[in-house]
C-alpha positions, 0 to 999 in steps of 0.5 A: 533952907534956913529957919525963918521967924517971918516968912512973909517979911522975907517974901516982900523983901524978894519982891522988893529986890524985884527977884524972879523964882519960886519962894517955897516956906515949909512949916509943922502945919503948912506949905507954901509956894510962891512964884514971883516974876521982877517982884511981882507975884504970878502964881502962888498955891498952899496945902490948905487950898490946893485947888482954889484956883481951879475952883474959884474959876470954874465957878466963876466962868461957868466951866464944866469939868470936862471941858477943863480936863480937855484944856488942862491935858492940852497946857500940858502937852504943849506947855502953855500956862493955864489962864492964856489958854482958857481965855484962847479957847474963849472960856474964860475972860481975862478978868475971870482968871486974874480974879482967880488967881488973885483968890488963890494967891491971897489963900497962900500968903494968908497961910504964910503970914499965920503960918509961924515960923518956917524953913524957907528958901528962894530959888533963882528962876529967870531963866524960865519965869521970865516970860510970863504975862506980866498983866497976871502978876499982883503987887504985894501991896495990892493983895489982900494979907492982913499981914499986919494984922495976923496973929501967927499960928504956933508952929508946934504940932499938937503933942501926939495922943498916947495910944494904948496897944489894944485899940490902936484903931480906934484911938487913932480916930478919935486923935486925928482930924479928918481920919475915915478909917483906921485899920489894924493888920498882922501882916496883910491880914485885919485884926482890928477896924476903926469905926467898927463895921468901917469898910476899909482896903488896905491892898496887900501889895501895898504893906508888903511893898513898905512896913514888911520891907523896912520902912517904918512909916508910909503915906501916899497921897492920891486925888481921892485922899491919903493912906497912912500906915506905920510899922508896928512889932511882931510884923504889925501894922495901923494904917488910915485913910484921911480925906482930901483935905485933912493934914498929912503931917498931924496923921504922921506925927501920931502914927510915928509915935507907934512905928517899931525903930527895933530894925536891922542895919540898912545895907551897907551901900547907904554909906556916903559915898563923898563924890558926885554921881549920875547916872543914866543918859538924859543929859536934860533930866541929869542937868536939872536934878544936878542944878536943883540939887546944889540949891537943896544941900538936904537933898541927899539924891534926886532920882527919875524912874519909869515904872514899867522899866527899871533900866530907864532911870536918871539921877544924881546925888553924892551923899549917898552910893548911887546902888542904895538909891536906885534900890530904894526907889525901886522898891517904893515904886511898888506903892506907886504902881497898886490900882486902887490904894483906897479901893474901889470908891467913888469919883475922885474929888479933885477929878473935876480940877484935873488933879490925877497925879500921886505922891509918896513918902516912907520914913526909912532907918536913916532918910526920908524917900519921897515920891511923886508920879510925873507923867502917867502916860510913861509912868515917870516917877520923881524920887528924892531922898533926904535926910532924917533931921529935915522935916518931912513938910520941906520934903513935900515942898521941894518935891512939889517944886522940882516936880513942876520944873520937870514937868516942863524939861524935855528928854527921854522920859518925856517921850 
């Protein structure tokens, strides 16, 4: 990935080229994915408005969400993209879906062009986009932009508030949109809750799992919001809870600011270990980590796990000794197998769009470890370890990004 001044400028020039793959632009404030088939634009999605697909359709056509979980269950089981198969189940027209995909393209590029500056880069995909139904592709001309127009957002986050130690909790609150909740705990015990009389759950599973385990920051994204915490000294942590649609990266930046750096010296397996690895027996699954990783240099390792089964696991990497990997994810993947992260809430917000799936990161000493649920039904999980000096935004864009590949490659995982 390479600092872009213009994103966009870059995307219409791929599509000028008539360029087939996925353009992925991560920013301090944004991140975006854009899917282009011989210059045309077939699907694009950003951080922003992560659902304005699904929404904009069920809307539109009149689709009640159990109907769409049913169809959305049946494009992943037999692999068939989502606007074929509303309109072969005669619940949705074809002008219905392109007119959604048109809305939620135009969200994304209008994100890209206001964004700022970004880290971007293009992944050749000609292989696997080609076949696509070309009457849902979109000129880039034809799209509404503003391109020209648009007055690009500063790609600096906000400096970070300076939180007095005494009221962590309630500082955090008030330095943080869309933040619910803040809690103070000395080991799994709360000290502090912000706003007071707040009923807020952080599960002890979970703390353990991270900030009493080495990692200095956490988040973890789920359907019904995030949980953020960071390691404080003395065995103390302040963890939040965002809402859906707040900003991952601002609640990081603050809490970062806090996290205690007094560690002790990762093992010794983390040293480089100068030669390409694998390991495990899946041929597919190897051979689409190996590939993906040659087009992500920051990617130090890309792993596949099973939560329910750590002698089921597949990866690749060569930066880094394979041991301090499969270490690493195993132990992260503790915050992945807790029921109820956020307690026992209300109905997920996104559960009308079918969004069931839960991703991760942890700052540790030297890397970041990121980490995103595949399939629920063999509880898969996708890791992929990068280096401190990238930033976290283009950690949650490749993870995105190959996760989607995966999710269409076959192999033992997919059993």
């Amino acid at each position: 990935m390479t600092t872009d001044p213009r994103p966009f400028e870059t995307l219409r020039g791929i599509a000028l080229r008539a360029g087939t793959g996925e353009f992925i632009c991560a920013s301090r404030t944004a991140e975006v994915h854009v899917y282009l088939q011989r210059g045309r634009l077939a699907w694009a999605t950003d951080s922003e408005h992560p659902f304005a697909f699904t929404r904009h359709l069920q809307e539109t056509a009149e689709i009640d969400p159990d109907s769409f979980r049913d169809i959305l269950e049946s494009c992943r089981r037999e692999k068939r993209p989502l606007g074929e198969t509303l309109v072969s189940w005669g619940v949705a027209s074809w002008d219905d879906v392109r007119g959604a995909l048109r809305h939620q393209i135009e969200l994304a590029l209008d994100v890209l062009c206001r964004g700022g500056p970004g880290q971007t880069v293009f992944l050749d995909r000609t292989e696997q986009f080609a076949r696509y139904e070309s009457t849902l592709t979109f000129d880039v001309a034809e799209l509404d932009t503003s391109a020209d127009d648009a007055a690009p957002r500063s790609d600096q986050t906000p400096a970070p508030v300076s939180l007095a130690r005494d009221d962590e909790a309630a500082r955090i609150v008030d330095a943080v949109d869309g933040v619910v909740w803040a809690q103070l705990l000395a080991g799994v015990e709360e000290i502090d809750v912000a706003p007071k009389g707040a009923r807020a759950t952080v599960a002890g599973a979970l703390v353990e799992a991270t900030v009493l385990d080495g990692a200095e920051l956490v988040a973890l994204r789920t359907p019904e919001g995030t949980l953020a915490g960071a390691a404080l000294p003395a065995r103390r942590s302040l963890w939040c809870r965002l809402a859906p649609d707040a900003t991952v990266g601002s609640a990081l930046a603050t809490l970062s600011t806090l996290a205690t750096h007094e560690r002790a010296p990762e093992p010794a397996a983390i040293e480089r270990s100068g030669r390409p690895w694998t390991v495990g027996g899946d041929a597919s699954i190897i051979d689409a980590l190996r590939d993906f990783l040659g087009h992500a240099p920051e990617t130090l390792a890309a792993l596949v796990t099973d939560l329910d089964d750590r002698t089921c696991s597949c990866g690749a990497g060569g930066a880094l000794a394979p041991e301090y990997v499969l270490d690493l994810a195993h132990k992260r993947s503790s915050v992945l197998a807790v029921a109820a992260p956020l307690g026992d809430d209300a109905p997920p917000r996104a559960d009308d769009v079918g969004f069931r799936f839960r991703s991760m990161v942890t700052r540790e000493r030297t890397v970041w470890c990121f980490g995103a649920e595949l399939l629920p039904r063999r509880r898969s999980v996708l890791w992929l370890v990068l280096s401190r000096q990238c930033s976290q935004g283009l950690g949650w864009a490749y993870l995105t990004s190959l996760g989607r590949r995966l999710m269409h490659t076959g192999g033992r995982l997919r059993a």
